[in-house]
PDB file of N, CA, C, O and CB in Angstrom:
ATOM      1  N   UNK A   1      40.314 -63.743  36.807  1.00  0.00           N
ATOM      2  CA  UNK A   1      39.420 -62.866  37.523  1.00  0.00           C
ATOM      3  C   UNK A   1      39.961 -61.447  37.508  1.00  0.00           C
ATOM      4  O   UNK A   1      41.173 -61.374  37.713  1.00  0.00           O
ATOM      5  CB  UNK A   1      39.219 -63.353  38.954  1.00  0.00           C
ATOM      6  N   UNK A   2      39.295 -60.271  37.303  1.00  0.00           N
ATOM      7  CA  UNK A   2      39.276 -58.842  37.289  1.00  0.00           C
ATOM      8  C   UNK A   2      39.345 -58.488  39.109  1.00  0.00           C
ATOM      9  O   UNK A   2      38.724 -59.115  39.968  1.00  0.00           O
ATOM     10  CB  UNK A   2      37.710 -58.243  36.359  1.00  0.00           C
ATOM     11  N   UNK A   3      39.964 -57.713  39.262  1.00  0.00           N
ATOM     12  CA  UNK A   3      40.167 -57.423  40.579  1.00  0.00           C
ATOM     13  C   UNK A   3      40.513 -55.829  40.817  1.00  0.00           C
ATOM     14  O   UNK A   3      41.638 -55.415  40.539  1.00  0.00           O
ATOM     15  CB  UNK A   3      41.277 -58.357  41.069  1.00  0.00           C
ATOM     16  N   UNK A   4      39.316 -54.798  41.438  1.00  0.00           N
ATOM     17  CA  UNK A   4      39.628 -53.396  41.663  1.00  0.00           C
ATOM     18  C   UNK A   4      39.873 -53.186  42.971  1.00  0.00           C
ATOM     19  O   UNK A   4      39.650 -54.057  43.812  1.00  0.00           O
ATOM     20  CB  UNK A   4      38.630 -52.507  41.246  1.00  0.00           C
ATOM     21  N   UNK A   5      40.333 -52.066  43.247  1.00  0.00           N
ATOM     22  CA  UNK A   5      40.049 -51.713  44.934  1.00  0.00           C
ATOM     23  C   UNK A   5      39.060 -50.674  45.119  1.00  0.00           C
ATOM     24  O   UNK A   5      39.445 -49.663  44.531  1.00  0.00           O
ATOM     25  CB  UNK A   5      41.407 -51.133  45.762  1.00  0.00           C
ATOM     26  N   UNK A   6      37.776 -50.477  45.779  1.00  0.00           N
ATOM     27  CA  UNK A   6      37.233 -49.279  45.736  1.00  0.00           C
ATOM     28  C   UNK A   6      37.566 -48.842  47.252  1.00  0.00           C
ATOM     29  O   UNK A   6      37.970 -49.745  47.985  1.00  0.00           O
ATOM     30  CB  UNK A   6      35.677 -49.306  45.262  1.00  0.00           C
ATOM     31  N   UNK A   7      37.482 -48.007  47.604  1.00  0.00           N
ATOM     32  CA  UNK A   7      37.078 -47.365  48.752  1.00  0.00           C
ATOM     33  C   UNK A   7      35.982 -46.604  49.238  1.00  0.00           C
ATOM     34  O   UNK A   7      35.422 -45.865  48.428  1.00  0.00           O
ATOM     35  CB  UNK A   7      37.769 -46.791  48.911  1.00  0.00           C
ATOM     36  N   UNK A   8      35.649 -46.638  50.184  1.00  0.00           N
ATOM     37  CA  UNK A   8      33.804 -45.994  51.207  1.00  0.00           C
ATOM     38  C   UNK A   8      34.483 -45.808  52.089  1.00  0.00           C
ATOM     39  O   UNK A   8      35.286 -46.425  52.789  1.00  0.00           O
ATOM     40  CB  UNK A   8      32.170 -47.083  51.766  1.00  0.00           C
ATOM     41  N   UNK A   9      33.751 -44.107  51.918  1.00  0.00           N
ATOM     42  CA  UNK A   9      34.593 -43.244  52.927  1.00  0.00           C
ATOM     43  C   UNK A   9      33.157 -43.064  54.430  1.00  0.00           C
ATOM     44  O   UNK A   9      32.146 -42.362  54.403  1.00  0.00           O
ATOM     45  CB  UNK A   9      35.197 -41.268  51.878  1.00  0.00           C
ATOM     46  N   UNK A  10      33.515 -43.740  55.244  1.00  0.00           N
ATOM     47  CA  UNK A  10      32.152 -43.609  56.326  1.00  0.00           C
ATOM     48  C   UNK A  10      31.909 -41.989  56.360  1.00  0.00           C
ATOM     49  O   UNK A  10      32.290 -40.927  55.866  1.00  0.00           O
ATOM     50  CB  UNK A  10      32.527 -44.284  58.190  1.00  0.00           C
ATOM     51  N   UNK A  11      30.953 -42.598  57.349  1.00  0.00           N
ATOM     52  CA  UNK A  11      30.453 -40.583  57.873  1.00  0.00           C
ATOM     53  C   UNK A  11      31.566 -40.720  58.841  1.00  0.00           C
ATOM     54  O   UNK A  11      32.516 -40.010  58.511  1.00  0.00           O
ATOM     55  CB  UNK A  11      28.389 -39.985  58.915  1.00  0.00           C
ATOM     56  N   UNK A  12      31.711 -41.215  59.631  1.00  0.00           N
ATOM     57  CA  UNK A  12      32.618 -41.394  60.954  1.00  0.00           C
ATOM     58  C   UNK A  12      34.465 -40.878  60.454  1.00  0.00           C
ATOM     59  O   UNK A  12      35.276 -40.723  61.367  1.00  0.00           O
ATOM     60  CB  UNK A  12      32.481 -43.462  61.510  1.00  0.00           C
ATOM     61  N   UNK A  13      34.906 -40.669  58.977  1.00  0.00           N
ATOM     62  CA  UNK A  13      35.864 -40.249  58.171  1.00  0.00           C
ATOM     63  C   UNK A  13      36.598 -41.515  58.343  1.00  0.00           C
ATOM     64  O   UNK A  13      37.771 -41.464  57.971  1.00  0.00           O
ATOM     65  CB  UNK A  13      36.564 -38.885  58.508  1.00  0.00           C
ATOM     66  N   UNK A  14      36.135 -42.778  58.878  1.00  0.00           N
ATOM     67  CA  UNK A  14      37.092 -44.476  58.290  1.00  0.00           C
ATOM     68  C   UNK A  14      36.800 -44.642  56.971  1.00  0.00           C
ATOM     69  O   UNK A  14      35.699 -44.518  56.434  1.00  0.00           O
ATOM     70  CB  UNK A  14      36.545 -46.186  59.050  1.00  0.00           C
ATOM     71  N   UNK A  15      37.946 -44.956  56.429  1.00  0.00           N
ATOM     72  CA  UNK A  15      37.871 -45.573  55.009  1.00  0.00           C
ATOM     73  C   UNK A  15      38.048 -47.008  55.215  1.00  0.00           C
ATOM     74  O   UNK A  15      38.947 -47.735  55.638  1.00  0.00           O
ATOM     75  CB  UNK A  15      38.996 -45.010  53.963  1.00  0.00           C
ATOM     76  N   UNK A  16      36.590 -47.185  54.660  1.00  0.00           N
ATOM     77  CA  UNK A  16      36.424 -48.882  54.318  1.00  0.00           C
ATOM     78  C   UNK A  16      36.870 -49.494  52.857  1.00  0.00           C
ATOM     79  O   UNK A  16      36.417 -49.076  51.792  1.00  0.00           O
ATOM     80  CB  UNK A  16      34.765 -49.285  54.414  1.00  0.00           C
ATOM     81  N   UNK A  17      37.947 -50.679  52.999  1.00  0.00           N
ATOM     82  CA  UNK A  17      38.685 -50.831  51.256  1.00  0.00           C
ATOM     83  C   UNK A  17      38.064 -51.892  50.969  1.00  0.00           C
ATOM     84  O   UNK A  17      38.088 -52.761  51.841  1.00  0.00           O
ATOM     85  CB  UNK A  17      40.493 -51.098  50.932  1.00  0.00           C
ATOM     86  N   UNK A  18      37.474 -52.126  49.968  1.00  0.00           N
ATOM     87  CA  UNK A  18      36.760 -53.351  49.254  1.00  0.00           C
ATOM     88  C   UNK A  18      37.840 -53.690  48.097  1.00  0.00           C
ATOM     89  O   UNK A  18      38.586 -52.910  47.506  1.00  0.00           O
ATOM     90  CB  UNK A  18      35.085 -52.932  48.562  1.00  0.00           C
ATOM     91  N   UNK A  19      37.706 -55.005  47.961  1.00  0.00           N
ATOM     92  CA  UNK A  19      38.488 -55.818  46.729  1.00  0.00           C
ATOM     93  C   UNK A  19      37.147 -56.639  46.345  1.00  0.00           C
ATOM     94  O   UNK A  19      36.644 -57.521  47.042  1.00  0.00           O
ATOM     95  CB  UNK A  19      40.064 -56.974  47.247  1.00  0.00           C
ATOM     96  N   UNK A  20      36.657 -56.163  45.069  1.00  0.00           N
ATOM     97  CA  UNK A  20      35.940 -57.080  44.308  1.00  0.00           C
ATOM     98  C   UNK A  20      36.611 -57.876  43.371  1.00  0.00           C
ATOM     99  O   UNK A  20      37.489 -57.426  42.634  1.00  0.00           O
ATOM    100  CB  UNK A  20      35.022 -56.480  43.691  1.00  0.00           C
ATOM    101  N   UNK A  21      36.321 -58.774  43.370  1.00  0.00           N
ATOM    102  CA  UNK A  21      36.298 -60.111  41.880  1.00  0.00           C
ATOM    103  C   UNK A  21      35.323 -59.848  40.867  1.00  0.00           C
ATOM    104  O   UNK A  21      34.266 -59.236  41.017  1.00  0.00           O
ATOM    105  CB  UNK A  21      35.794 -61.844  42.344  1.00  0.00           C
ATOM    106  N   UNK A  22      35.757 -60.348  39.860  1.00  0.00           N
ATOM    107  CA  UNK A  22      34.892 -60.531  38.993  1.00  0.00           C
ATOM    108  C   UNK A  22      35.335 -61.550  38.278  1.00  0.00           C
ATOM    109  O   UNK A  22      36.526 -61.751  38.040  1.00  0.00           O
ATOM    110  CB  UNK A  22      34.600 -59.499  38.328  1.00  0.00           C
ATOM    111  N   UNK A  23      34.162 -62.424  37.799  1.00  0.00           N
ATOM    112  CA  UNK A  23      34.364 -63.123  36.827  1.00  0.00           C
ATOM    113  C   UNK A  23      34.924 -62.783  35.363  1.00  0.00           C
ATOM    114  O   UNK A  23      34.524 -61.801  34.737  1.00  0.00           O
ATOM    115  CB  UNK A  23      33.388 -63.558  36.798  1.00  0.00           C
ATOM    116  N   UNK A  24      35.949 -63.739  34.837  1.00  0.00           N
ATOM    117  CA  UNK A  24      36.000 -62.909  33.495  1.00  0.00           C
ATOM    118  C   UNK A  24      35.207 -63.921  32.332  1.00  0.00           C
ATOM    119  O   UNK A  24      35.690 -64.037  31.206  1.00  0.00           O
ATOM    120  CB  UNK A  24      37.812 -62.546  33.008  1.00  0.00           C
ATOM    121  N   UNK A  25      33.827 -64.700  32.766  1.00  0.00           N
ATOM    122  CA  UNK A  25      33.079 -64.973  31.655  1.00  0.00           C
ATOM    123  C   UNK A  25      31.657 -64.421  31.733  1.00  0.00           C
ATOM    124  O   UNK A  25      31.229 -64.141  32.852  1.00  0.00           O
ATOM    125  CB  UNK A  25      33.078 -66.381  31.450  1.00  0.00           C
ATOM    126  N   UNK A  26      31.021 -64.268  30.860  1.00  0.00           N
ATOM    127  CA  UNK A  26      29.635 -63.694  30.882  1.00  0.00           C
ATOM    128  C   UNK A  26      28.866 -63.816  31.825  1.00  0.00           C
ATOM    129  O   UNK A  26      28.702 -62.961  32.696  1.00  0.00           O
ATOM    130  CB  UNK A  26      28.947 -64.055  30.030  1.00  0.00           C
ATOM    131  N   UNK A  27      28.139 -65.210  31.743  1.00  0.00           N
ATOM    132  CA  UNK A  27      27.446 -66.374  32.507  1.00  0.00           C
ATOM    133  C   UNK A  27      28.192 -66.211  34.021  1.00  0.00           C
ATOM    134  O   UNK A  27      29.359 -66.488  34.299  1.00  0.00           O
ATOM    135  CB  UNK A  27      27.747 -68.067  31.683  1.00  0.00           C
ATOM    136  N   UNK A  28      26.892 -65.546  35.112  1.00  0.00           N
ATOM    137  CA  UNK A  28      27.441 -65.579  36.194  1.00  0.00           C
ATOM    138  C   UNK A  28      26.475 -66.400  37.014  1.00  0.00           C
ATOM    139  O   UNK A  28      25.258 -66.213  37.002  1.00  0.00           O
ATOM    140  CB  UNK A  28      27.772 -64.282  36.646  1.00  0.00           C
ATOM    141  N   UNK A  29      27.147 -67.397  37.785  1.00  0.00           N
ATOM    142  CA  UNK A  29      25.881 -68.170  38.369  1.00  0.00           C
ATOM    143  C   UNK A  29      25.855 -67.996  39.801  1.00  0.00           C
ATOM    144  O   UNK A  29      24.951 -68.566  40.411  1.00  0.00           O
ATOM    145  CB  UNK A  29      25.878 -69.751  38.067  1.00  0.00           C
ATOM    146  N   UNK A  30      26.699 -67.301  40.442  1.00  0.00           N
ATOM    147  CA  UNK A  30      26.165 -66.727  41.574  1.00  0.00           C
ATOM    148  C   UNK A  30      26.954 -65.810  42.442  1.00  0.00           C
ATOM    149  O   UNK A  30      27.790 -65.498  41.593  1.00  0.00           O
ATOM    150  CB  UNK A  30      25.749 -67.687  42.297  1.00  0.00           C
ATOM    151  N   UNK A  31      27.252 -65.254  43.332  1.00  0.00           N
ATOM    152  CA  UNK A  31      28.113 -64.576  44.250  1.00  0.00           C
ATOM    153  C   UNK A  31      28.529 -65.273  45.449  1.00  0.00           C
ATOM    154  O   UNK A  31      27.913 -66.177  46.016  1.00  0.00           O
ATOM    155  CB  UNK A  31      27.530 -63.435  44.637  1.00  0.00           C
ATOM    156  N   UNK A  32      29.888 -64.643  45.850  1.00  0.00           N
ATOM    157  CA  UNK A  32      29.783 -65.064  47.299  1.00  0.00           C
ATOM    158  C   UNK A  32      30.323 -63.643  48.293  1.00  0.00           C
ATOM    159  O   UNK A  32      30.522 -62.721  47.503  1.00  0.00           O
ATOM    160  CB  UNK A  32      30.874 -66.589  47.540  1.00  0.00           C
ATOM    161  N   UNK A  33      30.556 -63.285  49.450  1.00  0.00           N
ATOM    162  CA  UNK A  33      30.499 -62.229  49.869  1.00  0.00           C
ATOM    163  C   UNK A  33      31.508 -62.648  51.379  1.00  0.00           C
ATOM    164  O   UNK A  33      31.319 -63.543  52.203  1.00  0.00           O
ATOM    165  CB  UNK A  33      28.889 -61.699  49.897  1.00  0.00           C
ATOM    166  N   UNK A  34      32.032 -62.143  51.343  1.00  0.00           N
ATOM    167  CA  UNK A  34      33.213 -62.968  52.976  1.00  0.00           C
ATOM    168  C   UNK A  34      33.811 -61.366  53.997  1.00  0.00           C
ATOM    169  O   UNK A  34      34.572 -60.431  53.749  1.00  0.00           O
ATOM    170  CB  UNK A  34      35.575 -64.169  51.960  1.00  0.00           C
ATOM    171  N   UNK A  35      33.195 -61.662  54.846  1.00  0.00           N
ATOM    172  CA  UNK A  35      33.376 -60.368  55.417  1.00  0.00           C
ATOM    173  C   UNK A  35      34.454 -61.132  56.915  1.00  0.00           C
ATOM    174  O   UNK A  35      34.091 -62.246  57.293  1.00  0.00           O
ATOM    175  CB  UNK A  35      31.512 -59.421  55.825  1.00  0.00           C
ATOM    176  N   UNK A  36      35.557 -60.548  57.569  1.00  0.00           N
ATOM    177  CA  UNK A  36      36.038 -60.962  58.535  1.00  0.00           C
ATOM    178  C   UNK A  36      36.521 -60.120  59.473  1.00  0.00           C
ATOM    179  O   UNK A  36      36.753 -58.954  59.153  1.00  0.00           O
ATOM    180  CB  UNK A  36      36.751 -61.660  58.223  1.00  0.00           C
ATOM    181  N   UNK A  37      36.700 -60.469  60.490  1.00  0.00           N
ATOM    182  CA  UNK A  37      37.511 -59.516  61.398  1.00  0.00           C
ATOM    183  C   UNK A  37      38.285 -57.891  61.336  1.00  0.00           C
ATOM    184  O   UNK A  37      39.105 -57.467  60.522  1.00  0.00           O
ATOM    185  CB  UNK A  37      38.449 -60.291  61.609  1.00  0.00           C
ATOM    186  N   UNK A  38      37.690 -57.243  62.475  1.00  0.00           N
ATOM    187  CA  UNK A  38      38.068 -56.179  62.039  1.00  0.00           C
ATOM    188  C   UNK A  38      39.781 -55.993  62.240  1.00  0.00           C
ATOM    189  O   UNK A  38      40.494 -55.399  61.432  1.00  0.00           O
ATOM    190  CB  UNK A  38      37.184 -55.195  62.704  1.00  0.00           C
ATOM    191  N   UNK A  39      40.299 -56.701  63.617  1.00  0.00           N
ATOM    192  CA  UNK A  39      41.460 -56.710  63.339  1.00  0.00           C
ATOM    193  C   UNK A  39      42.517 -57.394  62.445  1.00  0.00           C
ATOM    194  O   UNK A  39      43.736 -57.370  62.620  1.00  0.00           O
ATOM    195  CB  UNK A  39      41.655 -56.779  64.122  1.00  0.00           C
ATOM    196  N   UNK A  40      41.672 -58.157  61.218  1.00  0.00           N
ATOM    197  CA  UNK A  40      42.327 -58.677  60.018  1.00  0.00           C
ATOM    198  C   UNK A  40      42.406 -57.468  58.990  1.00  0.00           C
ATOM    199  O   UNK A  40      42.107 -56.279  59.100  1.00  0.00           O
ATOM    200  CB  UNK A  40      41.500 -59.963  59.408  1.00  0.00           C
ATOM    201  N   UNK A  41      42.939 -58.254  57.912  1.00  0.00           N
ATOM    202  CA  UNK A  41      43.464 -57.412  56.875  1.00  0.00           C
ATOM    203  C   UNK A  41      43.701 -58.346  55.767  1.00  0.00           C
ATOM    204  O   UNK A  41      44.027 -59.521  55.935  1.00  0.00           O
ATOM    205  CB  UNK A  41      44.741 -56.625  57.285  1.00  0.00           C
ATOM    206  N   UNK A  42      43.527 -57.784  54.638  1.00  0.00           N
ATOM    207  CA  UNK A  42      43.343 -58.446  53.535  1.00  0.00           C
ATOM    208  C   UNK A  42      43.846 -59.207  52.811  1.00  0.00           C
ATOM    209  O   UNK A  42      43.293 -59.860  51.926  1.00  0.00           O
ATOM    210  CB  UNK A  42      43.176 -58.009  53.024  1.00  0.00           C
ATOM    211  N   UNK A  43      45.765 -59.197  53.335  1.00  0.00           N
ATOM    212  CA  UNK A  43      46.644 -60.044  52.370  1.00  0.00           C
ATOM    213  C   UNK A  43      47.026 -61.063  54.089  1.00  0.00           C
ATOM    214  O   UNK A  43      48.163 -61.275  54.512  1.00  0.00           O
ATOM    215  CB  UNK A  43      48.359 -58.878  51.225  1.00  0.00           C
ATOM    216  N   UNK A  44      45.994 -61.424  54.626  1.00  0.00           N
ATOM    217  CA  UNK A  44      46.160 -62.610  55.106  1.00  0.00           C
ATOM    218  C   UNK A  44      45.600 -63.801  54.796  1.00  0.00           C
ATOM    219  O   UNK A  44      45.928 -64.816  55.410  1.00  0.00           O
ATOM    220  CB  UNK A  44      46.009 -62.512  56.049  1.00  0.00           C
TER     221      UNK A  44
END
């Protein structure tokens, strides 16, 4: 799997960090999307 970090910078000036996946074959048969806690963090 391909893995970037983007960042979205709010109006409010919080930076929100996204880690997408990607598949690394053509054929994609669906997504999934996992959103959690704000007092979590990502390498838990």
């Amino acid at each position: 799997m391909l893995m970037n970090e983007l960042t979205i910078k709010q109006v409010d000036g919080y930076n929100t960090v996204i880690y997408p996946y990607y598949a690394d074959t053509e054929v994609i048969r669906g997504s999934i999307l996992i959103l959690h806690g704000m007092a979590e963090h990502h390498a838990r």
